[in-house]
C-alpha positions as CSV (number, residue, x, y, z in Angstrom):
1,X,0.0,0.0,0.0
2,X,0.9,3.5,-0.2
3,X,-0.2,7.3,-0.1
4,X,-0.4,10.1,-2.3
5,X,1.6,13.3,-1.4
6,X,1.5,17.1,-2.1
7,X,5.0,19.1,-0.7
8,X,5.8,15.9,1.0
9,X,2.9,16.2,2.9
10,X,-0.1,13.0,2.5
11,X,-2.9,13.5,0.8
12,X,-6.1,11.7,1.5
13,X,-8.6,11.8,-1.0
14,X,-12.5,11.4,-1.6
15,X,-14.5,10.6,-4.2
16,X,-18.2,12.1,-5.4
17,X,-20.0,11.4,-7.9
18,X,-21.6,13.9,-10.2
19,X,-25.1,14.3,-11.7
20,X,-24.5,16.2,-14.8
21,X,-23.2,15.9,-18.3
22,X,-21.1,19.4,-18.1
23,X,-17.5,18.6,-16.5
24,X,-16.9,22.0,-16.2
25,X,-19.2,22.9,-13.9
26,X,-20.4,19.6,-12.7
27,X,-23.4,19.3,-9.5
28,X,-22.4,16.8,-7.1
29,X,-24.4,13.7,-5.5
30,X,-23.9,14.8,-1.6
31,X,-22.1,11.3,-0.8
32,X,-18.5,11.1,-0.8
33,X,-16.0,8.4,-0.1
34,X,-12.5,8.4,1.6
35,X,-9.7,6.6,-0.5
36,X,-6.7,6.5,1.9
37,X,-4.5,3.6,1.0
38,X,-3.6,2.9,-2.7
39,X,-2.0,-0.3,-4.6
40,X,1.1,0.1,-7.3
41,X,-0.2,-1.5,-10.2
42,X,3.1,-0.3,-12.9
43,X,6.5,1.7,-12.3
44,X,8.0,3.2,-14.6
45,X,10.7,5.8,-14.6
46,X,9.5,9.1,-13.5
47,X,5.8,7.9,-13.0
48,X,3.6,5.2,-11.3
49,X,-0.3,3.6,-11.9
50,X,-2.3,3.3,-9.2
51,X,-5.4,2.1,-8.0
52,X,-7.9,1.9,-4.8
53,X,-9.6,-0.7,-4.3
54,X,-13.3,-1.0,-5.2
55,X,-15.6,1.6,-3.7
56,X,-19.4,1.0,-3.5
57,X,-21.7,4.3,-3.8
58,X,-25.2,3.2,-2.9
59,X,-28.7,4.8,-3.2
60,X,-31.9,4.4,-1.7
61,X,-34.2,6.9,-4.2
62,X,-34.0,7.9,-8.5
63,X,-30.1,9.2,-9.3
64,X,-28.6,10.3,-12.6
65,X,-25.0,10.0,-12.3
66,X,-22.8,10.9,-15.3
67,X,-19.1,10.4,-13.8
68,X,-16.6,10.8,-10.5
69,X,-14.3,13.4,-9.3
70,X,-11.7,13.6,-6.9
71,X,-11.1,15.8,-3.8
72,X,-7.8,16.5,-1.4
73,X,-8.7,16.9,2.2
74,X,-9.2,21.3,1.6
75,X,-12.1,20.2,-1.4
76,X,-10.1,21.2,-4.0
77,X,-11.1,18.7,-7.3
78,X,-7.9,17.0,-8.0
79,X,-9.4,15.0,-10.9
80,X,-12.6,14.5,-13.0
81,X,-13.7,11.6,-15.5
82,X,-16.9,11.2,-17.3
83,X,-18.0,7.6,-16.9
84,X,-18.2,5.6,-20.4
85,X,-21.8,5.2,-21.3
86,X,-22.8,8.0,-18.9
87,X,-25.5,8.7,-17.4
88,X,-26.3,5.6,-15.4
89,X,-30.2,5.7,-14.3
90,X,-30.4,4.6,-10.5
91,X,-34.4,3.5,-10.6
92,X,-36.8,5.2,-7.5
93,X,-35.9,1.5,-5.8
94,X,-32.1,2.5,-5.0
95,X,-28.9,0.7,-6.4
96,X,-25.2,0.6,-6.3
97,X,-22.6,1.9,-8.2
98,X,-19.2,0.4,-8.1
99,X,-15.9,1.3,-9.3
100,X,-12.0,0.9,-9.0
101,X,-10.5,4.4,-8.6
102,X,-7.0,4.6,-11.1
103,X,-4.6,7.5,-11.1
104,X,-1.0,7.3,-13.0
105,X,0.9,10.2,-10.6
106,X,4.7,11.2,-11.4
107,X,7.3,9.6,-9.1
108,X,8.8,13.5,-7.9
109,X,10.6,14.2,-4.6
110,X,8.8,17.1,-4.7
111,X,5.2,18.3,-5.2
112,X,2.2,15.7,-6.7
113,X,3.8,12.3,-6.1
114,X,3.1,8.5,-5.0
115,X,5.5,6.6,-2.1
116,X,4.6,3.2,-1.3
């Protein structure tokens, strides 16, 4: 396992999920999750893939949900992806959404990096 840093300082981040098709400005679903510990999936020379392990958003009513974005602990957005065959129609019912959170950071002493 291992943690993201920003000035050598870690980083814990969340994920929301968003409710719109504009990326730009995107609304948010009011749930968010805390990824704290992150896998090394590739090295390479000056940057590593990672990933969290799967996160489970669920729902109890009707949600539209286009894509994810992620947030450092002040709720600055630190990254934003559309979902592939976006929106996803959570029914009146409820339902889950699942994914696997992936980043590819640079391997830097100093500023964004990843040390496992």
């Amino acid at each position: 396992y291992g943690m993201i840093f920003l000035n050598h300082k870690p980083v814990c981040l969340k994920a929301k999920l968003f409710k719109n098709n504009d990326i730009l400005n995107p609304r948010f679903i009011d749930a968010a999750i805390n990824l704290d510990s992150w896998d090394v999936i590739e090295k390479e020379d000056f940057e590593v893939k990672i990933q969290h392990r799967q996160i489970t958003f669920k729902f109890e009513d009707n949600q539209e949900v286009y894509g994810y974005a992620l947030f450092d602990h002040e709720d600055r957005m630190f990254f934003i992806e559309k979902f592939k065959g976006a929106p996803f129609i959570i029914p009146e019912t409820g339902g889950i959404i699942s994914m696997t959170p992936k980043l590819n950071l640079p391997r830097l002493p100093q500023g964004l990096c990843f040390q496992a």
